[in-house]
C-alpha positions in Angstrom: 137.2 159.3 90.2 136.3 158.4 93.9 138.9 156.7 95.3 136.2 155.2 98.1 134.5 152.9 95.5 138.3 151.3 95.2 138.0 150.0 98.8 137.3 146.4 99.6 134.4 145.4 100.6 133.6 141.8 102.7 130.0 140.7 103.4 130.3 138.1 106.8 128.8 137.3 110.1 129.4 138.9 113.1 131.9 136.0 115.5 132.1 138.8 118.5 131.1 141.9 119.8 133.0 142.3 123.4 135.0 144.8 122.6 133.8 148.4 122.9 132.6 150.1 119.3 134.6 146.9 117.5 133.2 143.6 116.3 135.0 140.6 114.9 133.3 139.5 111.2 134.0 136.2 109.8 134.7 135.6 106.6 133.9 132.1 104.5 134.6 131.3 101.0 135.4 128.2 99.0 138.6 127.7 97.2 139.7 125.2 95.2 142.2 122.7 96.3 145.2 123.2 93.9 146.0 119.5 93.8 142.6 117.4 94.7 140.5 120.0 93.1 138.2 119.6 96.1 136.4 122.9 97.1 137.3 123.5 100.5 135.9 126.3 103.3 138.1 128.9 103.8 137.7 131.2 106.9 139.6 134.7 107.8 137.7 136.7 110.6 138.7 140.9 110.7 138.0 143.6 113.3 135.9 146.2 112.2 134.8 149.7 113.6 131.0 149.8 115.0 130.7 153.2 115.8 127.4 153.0 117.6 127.2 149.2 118.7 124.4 148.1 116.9 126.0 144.6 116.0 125.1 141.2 117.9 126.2 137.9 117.7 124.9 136.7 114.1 124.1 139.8 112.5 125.0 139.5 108.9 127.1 142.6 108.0 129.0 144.6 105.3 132.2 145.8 106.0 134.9 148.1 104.2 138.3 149.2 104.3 139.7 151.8 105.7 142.8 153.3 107.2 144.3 151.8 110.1 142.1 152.6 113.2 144.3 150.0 115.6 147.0 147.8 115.7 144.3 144.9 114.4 141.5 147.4 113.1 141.7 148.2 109.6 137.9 147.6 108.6 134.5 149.6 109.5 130.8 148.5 109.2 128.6 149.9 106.7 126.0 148.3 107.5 124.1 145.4 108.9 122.1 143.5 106.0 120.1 141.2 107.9 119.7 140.7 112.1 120.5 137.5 113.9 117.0 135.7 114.7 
């Protein structure tokens, strides 16, 4: 069995891309409200590896999990599924 199909993946849009080969993805999905049982926007945004920089702002991309590459980065980019316009 390979172990890499156990990884998490996220699909999400690139938020930054300042840093040198790392990019900053954010996350949305909607939960439900445990109480109101109003569906509410949730946001988490993750560092991932871009080996090559080939991200910009808006790029919609699909990240994985990996083994802790930094003290933040513990995602990589497989790749990007559509370009921002």
């Amino acid at each position: 069995m390979e172990t890499r199909n156990l990884r998490k993946e996220r699909i999400g849009v690139v938020f930054s891309n300042k840093m040198d080969k790392t990019i900053t993805v954010a996350v949305k999905w909607k939960e439900k409200h445990p109480i109101y049982g109003k569906f509410v926007n949730k946001t988490k945004k993750f560092h991932a590896h871009d080996e090559k920089n080939e991200c910009n702002i808006g790029d919609t991309v699909r990240i994985m999990e990996t083994r802790p590459l930094s003290k933040t980065k513990r995602w990589r980019l497989i790749e990007i599924i559509e370009r921002a316009k």
